[in-house]
Backbone as ProteinMPNN parsed JSONL, in Angstrom:
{"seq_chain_A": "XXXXXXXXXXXXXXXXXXXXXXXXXXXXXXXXXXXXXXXXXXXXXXXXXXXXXXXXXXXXXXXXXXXXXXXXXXXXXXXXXXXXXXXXXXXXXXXXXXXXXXXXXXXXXXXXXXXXXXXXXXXXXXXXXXXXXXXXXXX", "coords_chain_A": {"N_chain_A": [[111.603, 98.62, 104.008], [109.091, 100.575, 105.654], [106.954, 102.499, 104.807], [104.539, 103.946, 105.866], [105.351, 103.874, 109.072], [107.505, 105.466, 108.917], [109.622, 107.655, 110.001], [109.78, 111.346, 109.551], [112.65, 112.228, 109.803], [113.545, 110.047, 108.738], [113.012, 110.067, 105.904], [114.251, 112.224, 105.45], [116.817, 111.657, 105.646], [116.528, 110.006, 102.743], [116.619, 111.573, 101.294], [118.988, 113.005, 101.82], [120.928, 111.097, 100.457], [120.069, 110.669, 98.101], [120.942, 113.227, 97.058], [123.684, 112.647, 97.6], [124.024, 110.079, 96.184], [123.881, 111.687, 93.043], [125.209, 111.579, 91.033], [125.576, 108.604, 90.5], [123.375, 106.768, 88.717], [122.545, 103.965, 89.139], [122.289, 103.776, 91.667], [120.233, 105.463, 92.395], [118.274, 104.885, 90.954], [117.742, 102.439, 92.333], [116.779, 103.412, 95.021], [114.264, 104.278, 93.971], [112.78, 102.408, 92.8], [112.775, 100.876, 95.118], [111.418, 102.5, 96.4], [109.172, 102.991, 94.67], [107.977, 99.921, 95.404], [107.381, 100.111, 98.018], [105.307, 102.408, 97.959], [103.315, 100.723, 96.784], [102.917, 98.601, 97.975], [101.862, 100.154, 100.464], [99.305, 101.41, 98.886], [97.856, 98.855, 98.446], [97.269, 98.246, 101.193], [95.784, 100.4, 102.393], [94.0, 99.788, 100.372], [92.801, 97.51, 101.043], [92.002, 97.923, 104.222], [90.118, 99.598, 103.786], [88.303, 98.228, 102.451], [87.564, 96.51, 105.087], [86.411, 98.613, 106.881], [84.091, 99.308, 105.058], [82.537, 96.907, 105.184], [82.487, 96.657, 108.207], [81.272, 99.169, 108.182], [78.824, 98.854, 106.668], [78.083, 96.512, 108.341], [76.974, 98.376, 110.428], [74.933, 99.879, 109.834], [73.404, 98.152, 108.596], [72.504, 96.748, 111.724], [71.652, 99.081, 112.384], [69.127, 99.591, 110.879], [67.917, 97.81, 111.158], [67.034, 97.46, 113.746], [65.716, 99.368, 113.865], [63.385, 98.208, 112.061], [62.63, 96.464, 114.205], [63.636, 94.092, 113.697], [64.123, 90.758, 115.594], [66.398, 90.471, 116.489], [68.94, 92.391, 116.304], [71.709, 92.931, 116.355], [72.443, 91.17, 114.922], [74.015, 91.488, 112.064], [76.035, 92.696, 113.283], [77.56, 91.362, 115.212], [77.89, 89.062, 113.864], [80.131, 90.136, 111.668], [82.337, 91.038, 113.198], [82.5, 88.748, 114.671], [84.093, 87.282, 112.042], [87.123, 88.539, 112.314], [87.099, 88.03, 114.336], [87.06, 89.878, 116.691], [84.53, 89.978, 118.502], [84.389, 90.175, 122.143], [85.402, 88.056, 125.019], [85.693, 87.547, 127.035], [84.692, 88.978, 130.847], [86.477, 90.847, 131.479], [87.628, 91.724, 128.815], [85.133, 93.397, 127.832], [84.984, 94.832, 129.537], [87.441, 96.67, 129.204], [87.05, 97.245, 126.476], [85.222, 98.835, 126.479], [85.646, 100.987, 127.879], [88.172, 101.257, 126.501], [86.76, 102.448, 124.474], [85.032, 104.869, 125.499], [87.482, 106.577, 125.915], [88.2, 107.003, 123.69], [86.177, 108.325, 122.244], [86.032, 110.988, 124.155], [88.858, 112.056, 123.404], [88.532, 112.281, 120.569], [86.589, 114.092, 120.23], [87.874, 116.011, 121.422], [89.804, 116.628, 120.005], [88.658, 117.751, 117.509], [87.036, 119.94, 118.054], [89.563, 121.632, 118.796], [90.639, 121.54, 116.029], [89.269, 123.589, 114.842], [90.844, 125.981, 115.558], [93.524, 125.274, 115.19], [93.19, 125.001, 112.039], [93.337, 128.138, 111.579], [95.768, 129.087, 112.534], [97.49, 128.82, 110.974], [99.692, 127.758, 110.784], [102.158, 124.605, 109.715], [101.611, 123.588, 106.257], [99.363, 121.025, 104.818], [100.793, 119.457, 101.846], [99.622, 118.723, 98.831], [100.384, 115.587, 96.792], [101.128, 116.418, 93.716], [101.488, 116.342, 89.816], [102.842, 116.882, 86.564], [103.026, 115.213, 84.251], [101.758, 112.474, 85.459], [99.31, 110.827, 86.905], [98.064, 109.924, 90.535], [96.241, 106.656, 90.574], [93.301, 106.665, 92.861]], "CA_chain_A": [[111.284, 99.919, 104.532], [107.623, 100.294, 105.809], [106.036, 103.859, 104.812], [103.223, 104.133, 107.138], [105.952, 104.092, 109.915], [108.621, 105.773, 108.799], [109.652, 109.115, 110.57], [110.377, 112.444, 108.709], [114.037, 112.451, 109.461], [113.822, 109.17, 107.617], [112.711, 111.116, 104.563], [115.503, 113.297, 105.431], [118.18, 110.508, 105.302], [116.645, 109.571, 101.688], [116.931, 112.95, 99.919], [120.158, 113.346, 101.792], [121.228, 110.021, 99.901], [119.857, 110.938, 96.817], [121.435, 113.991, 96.671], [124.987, 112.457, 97.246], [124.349, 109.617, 94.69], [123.461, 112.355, 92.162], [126.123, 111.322, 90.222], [125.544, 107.408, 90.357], [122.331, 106.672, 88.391], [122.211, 102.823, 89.757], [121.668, 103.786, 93.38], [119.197, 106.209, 92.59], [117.185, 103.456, 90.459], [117.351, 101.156, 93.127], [115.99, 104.028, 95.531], [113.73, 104.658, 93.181], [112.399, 100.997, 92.666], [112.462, 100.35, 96.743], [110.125, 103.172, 97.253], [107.805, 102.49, 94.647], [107.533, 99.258, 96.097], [106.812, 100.797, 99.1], [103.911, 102.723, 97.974], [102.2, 99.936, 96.226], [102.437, 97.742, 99.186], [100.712, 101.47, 100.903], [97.975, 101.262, 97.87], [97.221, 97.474, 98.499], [97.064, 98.215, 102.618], [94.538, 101.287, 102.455], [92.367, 99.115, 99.999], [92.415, 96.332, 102.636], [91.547, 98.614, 105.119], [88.949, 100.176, 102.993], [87.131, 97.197, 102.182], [87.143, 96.59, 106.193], [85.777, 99.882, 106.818], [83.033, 99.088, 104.262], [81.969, 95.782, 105.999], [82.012, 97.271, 108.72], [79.606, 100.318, 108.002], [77.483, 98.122, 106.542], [76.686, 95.811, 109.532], [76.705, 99.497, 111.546], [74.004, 100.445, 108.95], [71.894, 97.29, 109.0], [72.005, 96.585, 112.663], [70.453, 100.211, 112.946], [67.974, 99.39, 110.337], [67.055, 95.657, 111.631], [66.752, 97.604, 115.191], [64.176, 99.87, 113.211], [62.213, 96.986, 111.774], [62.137, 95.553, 114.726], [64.119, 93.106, 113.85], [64.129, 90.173, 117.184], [67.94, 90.344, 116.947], [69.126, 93.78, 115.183], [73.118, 92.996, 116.428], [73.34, 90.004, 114.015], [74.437, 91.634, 111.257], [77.945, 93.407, 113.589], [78.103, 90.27, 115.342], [78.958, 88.065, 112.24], [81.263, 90.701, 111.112], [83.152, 91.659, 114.253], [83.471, 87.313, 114.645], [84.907, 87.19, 111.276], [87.56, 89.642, 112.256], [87.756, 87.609, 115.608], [86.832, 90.904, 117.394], [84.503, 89.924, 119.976], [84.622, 90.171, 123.611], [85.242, 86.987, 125.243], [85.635, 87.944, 128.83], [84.36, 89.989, 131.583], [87.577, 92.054, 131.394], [87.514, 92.071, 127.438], [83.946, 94.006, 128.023], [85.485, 96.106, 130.048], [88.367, 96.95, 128.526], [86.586, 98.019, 125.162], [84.379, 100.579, 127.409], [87.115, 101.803, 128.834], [88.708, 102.414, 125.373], [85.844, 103.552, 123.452], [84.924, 105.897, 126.143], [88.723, 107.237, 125.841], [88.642, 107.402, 122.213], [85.463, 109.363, 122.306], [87.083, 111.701, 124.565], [89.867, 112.621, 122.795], [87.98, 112.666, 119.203], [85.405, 115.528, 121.118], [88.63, 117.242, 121.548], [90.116, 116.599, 118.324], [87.242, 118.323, 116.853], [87.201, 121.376, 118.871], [90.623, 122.025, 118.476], [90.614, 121.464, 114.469], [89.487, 124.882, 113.487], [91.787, 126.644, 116.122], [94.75, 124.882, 114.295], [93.081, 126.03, 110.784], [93.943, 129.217, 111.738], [96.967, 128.986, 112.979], [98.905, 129.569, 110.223], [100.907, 126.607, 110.615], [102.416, 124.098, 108.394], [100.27, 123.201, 105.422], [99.809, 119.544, 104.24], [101.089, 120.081, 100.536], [99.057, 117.739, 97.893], [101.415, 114.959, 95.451], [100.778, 116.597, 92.045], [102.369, 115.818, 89.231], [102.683, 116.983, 85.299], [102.225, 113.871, 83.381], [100.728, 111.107, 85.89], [98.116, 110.686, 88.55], [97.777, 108.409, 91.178], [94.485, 106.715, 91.247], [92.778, 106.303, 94.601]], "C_chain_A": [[109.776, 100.09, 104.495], [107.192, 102.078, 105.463], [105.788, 104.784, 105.631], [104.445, 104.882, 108.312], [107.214, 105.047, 110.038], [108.781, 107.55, 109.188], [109.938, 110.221, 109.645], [112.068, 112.109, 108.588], [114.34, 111.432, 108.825], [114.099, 109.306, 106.012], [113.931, 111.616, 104.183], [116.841, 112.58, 104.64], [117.917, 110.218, 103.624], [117.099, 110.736, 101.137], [118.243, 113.164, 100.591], [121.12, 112.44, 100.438], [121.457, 109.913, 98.481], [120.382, 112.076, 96.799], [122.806, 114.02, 96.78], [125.219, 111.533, 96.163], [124.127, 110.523, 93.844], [124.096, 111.807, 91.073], [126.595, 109.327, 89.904], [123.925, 107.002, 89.807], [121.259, 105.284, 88.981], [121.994, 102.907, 90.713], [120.498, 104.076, 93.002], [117.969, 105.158, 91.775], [116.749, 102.586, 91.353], [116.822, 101.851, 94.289], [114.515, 104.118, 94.962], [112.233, 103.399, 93.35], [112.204, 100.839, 94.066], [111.315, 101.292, 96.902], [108.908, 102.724, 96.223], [106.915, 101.312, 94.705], [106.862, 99.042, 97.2], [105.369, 101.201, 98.855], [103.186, 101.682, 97.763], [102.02, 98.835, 97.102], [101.571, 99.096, 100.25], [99.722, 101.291, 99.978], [97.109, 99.632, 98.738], [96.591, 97.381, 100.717], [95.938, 98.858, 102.693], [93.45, 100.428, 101.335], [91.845, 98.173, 100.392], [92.003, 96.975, 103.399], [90.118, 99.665, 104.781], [87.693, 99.409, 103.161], [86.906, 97.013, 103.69], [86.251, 97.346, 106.705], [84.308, 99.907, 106.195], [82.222, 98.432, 104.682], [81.38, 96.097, 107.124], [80.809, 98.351, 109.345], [78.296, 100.03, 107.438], [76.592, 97.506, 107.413], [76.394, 96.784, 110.438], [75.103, 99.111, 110.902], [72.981, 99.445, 109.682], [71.722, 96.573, 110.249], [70.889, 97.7, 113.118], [69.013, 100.131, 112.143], [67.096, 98.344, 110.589], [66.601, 96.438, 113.283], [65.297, 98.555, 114.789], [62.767, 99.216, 113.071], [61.941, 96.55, 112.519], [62.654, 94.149, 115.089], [64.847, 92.136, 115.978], [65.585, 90.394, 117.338], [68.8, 91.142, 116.109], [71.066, 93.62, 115.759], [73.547, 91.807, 115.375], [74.043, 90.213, 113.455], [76.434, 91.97, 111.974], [78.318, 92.086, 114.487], [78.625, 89.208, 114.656], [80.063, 88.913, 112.093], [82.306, 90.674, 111.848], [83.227, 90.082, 114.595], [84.241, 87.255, 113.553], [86.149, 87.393, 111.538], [88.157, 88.966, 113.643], [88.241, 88.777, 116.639], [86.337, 90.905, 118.665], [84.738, 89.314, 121.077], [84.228, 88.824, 123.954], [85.249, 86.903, 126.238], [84.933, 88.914, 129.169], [85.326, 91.241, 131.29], [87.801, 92.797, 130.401], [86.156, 93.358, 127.612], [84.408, 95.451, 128.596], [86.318, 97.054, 129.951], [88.308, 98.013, 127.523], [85.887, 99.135, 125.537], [84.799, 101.44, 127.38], [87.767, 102.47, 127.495], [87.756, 103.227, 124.347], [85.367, 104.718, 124.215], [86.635, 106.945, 125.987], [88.542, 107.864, 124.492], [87.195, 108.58, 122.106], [85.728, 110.533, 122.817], [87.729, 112.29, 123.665], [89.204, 112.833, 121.331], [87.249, 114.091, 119.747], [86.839, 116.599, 120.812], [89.379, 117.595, 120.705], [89.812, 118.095, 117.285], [87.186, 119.566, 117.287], [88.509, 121.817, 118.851], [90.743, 122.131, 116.97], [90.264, 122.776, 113.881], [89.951, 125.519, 114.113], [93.1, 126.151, 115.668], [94.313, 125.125, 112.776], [94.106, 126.838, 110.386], [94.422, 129.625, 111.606], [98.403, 129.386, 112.632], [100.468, 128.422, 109.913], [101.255, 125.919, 109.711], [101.202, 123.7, 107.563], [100.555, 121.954, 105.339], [99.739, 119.943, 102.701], [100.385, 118.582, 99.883], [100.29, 117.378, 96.742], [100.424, 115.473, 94.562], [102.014, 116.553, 91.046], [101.729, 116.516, 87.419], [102.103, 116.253, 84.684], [102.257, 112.44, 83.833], [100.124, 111.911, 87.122], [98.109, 109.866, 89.085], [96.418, 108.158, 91.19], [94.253, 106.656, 92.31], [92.043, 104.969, 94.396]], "O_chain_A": [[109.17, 99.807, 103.461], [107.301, 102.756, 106.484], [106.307, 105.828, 106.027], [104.516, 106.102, 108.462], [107.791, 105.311, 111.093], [108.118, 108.453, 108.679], [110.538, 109.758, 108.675], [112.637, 111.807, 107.539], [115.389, 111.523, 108.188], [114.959, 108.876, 105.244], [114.533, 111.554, 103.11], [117.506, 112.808, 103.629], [118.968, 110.163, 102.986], [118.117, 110.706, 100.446], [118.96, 113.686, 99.737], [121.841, 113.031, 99.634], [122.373, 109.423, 97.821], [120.264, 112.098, 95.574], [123.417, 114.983, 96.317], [126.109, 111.7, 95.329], [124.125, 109.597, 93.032], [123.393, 111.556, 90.094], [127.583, 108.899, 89.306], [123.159, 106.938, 90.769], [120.047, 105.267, 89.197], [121.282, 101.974, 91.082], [119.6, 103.243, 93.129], [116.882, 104.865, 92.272], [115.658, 102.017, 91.312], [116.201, 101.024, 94.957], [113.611, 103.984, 95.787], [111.116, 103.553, 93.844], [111.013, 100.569, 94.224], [110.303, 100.919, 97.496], [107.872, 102.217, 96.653], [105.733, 101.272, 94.363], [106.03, 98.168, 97.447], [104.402, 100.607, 99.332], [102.257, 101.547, 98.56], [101.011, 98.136, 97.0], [100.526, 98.704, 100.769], [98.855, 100.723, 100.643], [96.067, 99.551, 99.389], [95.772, 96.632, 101.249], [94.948, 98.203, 103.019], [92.231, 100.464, 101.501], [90.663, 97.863, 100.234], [90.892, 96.452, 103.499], [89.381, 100.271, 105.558], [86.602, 99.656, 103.675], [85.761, 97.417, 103.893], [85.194, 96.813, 107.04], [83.409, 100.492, 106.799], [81.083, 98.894, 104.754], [80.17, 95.982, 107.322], [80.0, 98.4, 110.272], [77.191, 100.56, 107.559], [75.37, 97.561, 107.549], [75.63, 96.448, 111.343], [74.318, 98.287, 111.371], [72.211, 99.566, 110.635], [70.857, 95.699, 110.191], [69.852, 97.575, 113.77], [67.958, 100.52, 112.643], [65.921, 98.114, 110.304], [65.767, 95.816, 113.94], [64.174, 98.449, 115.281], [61.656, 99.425, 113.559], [60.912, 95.901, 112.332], [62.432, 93.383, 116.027], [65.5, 92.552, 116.935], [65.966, 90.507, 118.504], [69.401, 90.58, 115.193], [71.693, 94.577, 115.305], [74.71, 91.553, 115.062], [75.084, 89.588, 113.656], [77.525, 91.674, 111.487], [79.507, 91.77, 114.437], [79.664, 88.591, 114.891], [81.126, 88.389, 112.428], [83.345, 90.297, 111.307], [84.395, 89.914, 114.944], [85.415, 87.148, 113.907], [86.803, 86.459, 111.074], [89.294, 89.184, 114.062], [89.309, 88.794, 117.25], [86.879, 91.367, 119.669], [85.191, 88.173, 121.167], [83.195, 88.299, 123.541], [84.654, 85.899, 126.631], [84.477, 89.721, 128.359], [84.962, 92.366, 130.945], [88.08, 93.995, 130.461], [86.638, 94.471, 127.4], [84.255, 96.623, 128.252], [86.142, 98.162, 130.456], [88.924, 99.075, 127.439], [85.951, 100.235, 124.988], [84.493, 102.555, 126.956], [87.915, 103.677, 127.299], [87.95, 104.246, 123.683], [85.266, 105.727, 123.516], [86.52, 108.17, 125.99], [88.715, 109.059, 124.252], [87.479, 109.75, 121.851], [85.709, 111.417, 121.96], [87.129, 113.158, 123.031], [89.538, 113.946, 120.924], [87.75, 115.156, 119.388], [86.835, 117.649, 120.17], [89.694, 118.774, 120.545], [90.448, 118.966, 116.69], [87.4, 120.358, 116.37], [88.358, 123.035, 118.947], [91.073, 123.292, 116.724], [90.693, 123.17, 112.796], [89.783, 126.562, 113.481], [93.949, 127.007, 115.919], [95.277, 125.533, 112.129], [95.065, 126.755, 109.619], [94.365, 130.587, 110.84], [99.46, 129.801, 113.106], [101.526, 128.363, 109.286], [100.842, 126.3, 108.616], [100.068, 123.517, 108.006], [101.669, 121.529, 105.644], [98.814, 120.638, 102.282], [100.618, 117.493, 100.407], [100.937, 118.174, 96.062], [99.232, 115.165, 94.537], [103.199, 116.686, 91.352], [100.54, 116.606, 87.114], [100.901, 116.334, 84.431], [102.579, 111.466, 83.153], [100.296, 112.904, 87.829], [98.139, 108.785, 88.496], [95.541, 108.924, 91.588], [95.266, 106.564, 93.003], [91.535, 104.39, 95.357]]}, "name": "protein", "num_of_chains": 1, "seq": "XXXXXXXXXXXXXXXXXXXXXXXXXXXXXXXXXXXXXXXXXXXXXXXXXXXXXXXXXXXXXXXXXXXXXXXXXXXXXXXXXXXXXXXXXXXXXXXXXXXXXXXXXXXXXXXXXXXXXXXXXXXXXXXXXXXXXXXXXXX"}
């Protein structure tokens, strides 16, 4: 069972589940045990994706600072990274492609953004924070 992907009414189906084993303690263990397998394969994904993220903003960083200096060739740094990663563009079409979606994704972030404190507002559902008595998750 993957997390990330998993729909609400999925959710639904577990607490339905768990609230008919109530009375079988071994299901609910082995619910229990599957999900927090679950998360900790979620922990180990977002700190892979972290550290990416990191790499990332770094060669942002020091291409903009090597383009400062002067540096003769200020893309080195996101070109190593973005080969690592086996990112870049290898075609004409590839080139064009990525335009095409980073111009989209810009787009829609703009509008993101401008919509975000008219859903504030709104009044609508909240996102409720995991808290807990006696543990914490780290981040």
């Amino acid at each position: 069972m993957e997390v990330s992907s998993m729909a609400r009414s999925e959710f639904d189906d577990i607490r339905a589940h768990i609230d008919a084993e109530a009375d079988h303690p071994e299901d609910l263990l082995m619910v229990a045990r599957s999900l927090l397998s679950d998360l900790e394969e979620m922990r180990m994904r977002e700190a892979l994706l972290r550290s990416h993220y990191l790499r990332l903003l770094t060669a942002a960083r020091a291409t903009v600072a090597a383009e400062a200096a002067g540096h003769p060739q200020p893309l080195t740094f996101l070109r190593d990274e973005l080969a690592k990663r086996g990112q870049l563009p290898a075609t004409d079409e590839e080139v064009t492609q990525i335009l095409a979606d980073a111009h989209t994704a810009a787009v829609l972030l703009t509008e993101l953004e401008k919509s975000a404190p008219e859903r504030a507002g709104s009044g609508g559902p909240r996102l409720r924070a995991c808290t807990g008595v006696s543990r914490t998750l780290r981040r």
